[in-house]
Structure formats: structure tokens, C-alpha cells
MIGUDO-935472 format. One record per residue: residue number from 1; residue in three letters; x, y, z of N, C-alpha, C, O in turn. Coordinates in pm, 1 decimal. Layout:
// MIGUDO-935472
- NUM	ALA	X	Y	Z	X	Y	Z	X	Y	Z	X	Y	Z $
...
This chain:
// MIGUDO-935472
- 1	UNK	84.1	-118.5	0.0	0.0	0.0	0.0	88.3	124.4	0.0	207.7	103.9	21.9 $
- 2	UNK	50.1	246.8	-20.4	95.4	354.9	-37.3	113.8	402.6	135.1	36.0	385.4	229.0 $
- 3	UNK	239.1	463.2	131.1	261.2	569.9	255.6	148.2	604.5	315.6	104.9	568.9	425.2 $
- 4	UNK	77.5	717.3	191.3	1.6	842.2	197.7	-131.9	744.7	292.7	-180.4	751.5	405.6 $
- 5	UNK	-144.3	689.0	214.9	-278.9	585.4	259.0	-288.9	554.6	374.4	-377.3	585.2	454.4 $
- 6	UNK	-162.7	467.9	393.8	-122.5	454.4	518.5	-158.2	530.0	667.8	-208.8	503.1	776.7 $
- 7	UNK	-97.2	640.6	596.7	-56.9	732.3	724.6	-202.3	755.1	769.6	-239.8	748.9	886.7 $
- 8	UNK	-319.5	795.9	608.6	-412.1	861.3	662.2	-497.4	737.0	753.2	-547.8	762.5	862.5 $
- 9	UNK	-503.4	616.8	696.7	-597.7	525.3	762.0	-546.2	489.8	933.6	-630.2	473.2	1022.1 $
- 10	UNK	-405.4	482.8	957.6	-366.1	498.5	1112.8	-428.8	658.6	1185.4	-483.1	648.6	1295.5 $
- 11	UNK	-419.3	792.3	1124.6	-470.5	893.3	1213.2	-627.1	824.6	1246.6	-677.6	832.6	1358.5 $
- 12	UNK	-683.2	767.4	1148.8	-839.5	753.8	1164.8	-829.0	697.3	1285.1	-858.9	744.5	1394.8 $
- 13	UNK	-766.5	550.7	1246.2	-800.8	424.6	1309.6	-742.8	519.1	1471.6	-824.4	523.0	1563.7 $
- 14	UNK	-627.0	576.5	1488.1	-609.6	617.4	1628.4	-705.2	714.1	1696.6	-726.9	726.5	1817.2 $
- 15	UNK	-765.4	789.8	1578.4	-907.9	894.4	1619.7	-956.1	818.4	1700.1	-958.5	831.1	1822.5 $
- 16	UNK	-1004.3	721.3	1626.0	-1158.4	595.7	1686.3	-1082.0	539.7	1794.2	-1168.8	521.5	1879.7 $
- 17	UNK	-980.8	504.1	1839.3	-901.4	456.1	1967.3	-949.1	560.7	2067.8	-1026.1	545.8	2162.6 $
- 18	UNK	-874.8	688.2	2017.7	-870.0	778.7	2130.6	-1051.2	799.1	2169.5	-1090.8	791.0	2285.8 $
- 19	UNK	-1122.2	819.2	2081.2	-1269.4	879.8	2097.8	-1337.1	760.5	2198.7	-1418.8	794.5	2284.3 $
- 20	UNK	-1294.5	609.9	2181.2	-1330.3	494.5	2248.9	-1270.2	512.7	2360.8	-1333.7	493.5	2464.5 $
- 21	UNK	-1146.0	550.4	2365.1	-1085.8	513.8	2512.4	-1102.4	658.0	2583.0	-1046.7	663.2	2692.7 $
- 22	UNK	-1174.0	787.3	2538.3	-1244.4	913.5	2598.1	-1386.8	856.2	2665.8	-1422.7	895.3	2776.9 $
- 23	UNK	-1444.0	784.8	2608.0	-1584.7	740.4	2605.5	-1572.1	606.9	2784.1	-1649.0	592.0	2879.0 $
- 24	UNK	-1426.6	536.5	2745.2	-1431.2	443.7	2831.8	-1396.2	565.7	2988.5	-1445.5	566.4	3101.3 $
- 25	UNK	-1341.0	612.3	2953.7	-1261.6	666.1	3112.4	-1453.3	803.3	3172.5	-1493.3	861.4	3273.4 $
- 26	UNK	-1497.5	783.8	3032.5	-1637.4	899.6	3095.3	-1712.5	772.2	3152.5	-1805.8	809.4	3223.7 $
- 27	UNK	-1704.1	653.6	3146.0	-1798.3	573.7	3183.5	-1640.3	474.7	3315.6	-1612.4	356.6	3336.4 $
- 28	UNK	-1600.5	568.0	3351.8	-1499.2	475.5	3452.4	-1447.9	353.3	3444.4	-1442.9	277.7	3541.5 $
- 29	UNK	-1412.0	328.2	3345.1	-1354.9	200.8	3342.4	-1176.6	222.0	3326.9	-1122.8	282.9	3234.4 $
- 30	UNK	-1111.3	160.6	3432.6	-1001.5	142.8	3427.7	-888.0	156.7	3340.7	-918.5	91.8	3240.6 $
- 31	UNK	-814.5	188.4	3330.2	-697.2	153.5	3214.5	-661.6	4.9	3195.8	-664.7	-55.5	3088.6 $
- 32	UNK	-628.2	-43.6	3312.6	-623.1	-190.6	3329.0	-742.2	-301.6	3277.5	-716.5	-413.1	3232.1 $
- 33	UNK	-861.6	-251.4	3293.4	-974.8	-330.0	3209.5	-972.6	-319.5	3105.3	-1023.8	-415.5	3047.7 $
- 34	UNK	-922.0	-215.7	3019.8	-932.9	-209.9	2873.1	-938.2	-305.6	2786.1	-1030.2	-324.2	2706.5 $
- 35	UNK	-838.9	-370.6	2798.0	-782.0	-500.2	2759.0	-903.4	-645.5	2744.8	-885.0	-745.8	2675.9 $
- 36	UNK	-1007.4	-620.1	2819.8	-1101.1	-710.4	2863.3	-1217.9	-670.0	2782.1	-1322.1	-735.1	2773.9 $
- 37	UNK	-1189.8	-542.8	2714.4	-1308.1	-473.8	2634.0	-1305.4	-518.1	2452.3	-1217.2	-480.3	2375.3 $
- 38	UNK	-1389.5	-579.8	2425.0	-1380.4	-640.0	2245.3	-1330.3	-522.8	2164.2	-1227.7	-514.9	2096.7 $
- 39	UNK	-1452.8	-407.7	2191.6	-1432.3	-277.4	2114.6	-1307.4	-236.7	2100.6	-1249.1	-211.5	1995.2 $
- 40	UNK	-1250.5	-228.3	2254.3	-1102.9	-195.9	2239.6	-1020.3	-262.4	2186.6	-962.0	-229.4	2083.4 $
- 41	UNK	-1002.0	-368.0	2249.7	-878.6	-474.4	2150.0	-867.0	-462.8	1971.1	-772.1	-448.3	1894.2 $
- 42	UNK	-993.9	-475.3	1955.8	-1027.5	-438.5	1828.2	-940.5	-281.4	1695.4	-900.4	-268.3	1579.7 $
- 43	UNK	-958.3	-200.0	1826.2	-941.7	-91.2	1779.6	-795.6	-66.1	1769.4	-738.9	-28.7	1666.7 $
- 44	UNK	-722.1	-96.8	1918.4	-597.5	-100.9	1925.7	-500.1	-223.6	1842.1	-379.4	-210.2	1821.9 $
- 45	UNK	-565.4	-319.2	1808.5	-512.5	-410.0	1686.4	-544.8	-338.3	1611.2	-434.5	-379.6	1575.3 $
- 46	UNK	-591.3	-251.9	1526.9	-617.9	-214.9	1414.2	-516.0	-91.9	1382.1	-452.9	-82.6	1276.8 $
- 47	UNK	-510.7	-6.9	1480.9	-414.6	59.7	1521.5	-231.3	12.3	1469.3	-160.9	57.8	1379.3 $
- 48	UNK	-199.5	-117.0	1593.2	-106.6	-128.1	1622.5	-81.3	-246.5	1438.7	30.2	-275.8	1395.5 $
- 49	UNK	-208.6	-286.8	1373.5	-154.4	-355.1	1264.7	-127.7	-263.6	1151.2	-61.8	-300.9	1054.2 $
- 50	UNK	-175.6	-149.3	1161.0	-135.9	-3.2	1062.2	42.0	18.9	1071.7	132.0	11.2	988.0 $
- 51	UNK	37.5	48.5	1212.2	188.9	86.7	1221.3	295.8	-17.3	1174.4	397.1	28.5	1121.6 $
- 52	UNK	284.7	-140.1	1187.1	383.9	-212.1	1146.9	345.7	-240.1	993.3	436.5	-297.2	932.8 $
- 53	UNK	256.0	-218.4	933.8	202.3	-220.5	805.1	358.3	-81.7	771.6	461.7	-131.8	727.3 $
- 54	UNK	358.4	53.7	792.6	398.5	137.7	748.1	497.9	101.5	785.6	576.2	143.8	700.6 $
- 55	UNK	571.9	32.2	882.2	758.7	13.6	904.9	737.6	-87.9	790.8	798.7	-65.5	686.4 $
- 56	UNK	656.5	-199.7	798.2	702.0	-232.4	701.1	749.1	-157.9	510.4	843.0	-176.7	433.1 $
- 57	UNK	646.1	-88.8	507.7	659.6	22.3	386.7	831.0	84.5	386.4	924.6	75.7	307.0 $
- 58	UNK	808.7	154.3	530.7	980.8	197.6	541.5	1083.4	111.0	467.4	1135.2	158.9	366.6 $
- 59	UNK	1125.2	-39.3	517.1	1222.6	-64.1	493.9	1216.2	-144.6	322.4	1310.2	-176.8	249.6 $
- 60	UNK	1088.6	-155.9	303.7	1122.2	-179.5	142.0	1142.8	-11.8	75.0	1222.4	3.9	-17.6 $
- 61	UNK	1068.6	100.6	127.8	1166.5	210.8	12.7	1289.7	270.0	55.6	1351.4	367.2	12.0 $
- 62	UNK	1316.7	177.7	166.4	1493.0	183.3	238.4	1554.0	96.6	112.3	1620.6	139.3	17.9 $
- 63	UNK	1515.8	-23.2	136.3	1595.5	-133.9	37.6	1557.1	-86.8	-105.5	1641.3	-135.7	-180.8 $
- 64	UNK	1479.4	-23.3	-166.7	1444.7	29.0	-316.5	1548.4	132.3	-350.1	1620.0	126.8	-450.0 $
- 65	UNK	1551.7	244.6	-242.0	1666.1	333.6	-223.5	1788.7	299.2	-231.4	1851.0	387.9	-289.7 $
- 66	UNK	1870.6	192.0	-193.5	1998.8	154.1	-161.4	1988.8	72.1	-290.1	2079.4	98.0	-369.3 $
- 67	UNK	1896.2	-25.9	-333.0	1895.5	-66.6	-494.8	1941.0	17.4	-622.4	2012.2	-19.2	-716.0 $
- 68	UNK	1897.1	105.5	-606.0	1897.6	215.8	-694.5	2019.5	298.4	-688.1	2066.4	358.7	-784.5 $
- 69	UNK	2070.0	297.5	-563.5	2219.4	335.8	-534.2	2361.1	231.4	-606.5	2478.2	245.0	-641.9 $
- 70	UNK	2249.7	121.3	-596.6	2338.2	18.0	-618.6	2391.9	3.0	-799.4	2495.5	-22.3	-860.8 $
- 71	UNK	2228.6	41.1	-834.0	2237.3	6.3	-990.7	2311.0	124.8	-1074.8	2372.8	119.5	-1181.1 $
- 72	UNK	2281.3	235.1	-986.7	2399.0	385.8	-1032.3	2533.1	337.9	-1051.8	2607.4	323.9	-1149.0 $
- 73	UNK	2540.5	316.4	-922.3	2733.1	296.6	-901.0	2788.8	172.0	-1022.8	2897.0	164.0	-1081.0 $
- 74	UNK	2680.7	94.4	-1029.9	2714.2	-75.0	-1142.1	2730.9	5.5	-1238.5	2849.2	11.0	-1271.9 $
- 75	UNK	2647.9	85.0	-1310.8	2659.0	190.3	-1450.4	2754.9	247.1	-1411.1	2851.8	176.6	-1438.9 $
- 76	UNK	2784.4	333.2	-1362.9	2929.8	433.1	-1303.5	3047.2	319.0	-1340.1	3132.7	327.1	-1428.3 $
- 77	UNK	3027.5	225.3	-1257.9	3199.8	182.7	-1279.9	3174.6	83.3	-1469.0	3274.5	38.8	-1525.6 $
- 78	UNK	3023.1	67.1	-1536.9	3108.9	17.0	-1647.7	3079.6	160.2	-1760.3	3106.6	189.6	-1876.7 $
- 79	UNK	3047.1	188.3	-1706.7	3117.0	323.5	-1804.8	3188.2	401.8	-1765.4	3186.6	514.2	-1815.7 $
- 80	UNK	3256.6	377.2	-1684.3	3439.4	432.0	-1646.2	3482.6	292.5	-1741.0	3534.5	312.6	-1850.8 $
- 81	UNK	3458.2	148.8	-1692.5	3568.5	82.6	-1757.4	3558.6	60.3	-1914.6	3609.4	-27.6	-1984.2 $
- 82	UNK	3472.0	174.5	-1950.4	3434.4	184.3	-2139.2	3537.6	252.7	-2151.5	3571.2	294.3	-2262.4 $
């Protein structure tokens, strides 16, 4: 998937975290119960599967980047040795 996409579908998905876990603390429920709540788990997996979705993104246009470094320098040295 795209960065851009990315980025925007984690602000959402953390909106709906934060607005759920505003909603839980107006109705007193613990920090420690959270965890015991469907809605939540839910939300915070959805959350926490965005972010490693986007590291993952990182290190393939890390490794695309350093490819491309790679395929420069291969041209560079055979057209020096032309």
C-alpha cells in the first residue's frame, strides 16, 4: 500500500481509539480493564496492525533506495571501464 494511505488510515483508526478510550474513562472504566473490552482490543489491533504495516513500507523504500544506489554505481563503474 501507499505511505500516503497509510498514514491517513492509522490517524483515523487512532481517532476511533482515542474517541473509544475518551468514552471508556467517561464511563470509569479502568486503564487496566481495557484489555477485557472487544471494542477496544479491536481498535488497538487495528491501530497497532497499521503501524507495522507502514515500518514495514519503510524498509522496502529503504531497500528500493539503496537498490537504486546500487544500480547507479554498477553503470558508473562500467562506463568508467568503457
Amino acid at each position: 500500500m501507499k505511505r500516503d494511505n497509510l498514514e491517513w488510515q492509522l490517524n483515523r483508526a487512532s481517532t476511533e481509539l482515542s474517541a473509544f478510550e475518551k468514552e471508556l474513562d467517561e464511563n470509569k472504566v479502568a486503564v487496566d480493564a481495557r484489555p477485557r473490552n472487544a471494542k477496544w482490543r479491536n481498535l488497538s489491533a487495528r491501530c497497532r496492525q497499521l503501524r507495522h504495516r507502514l515500518n514495514a513500507v519503510a524498509r522496502v523504500e529503504a531497500n528500493n533506495i539503496e537498490v537504486a544506489q546500487r544500480k547507479a554505481a554498477a553503470s558508473a563503474e562500467a562506463t568508467a571501464a568503457s
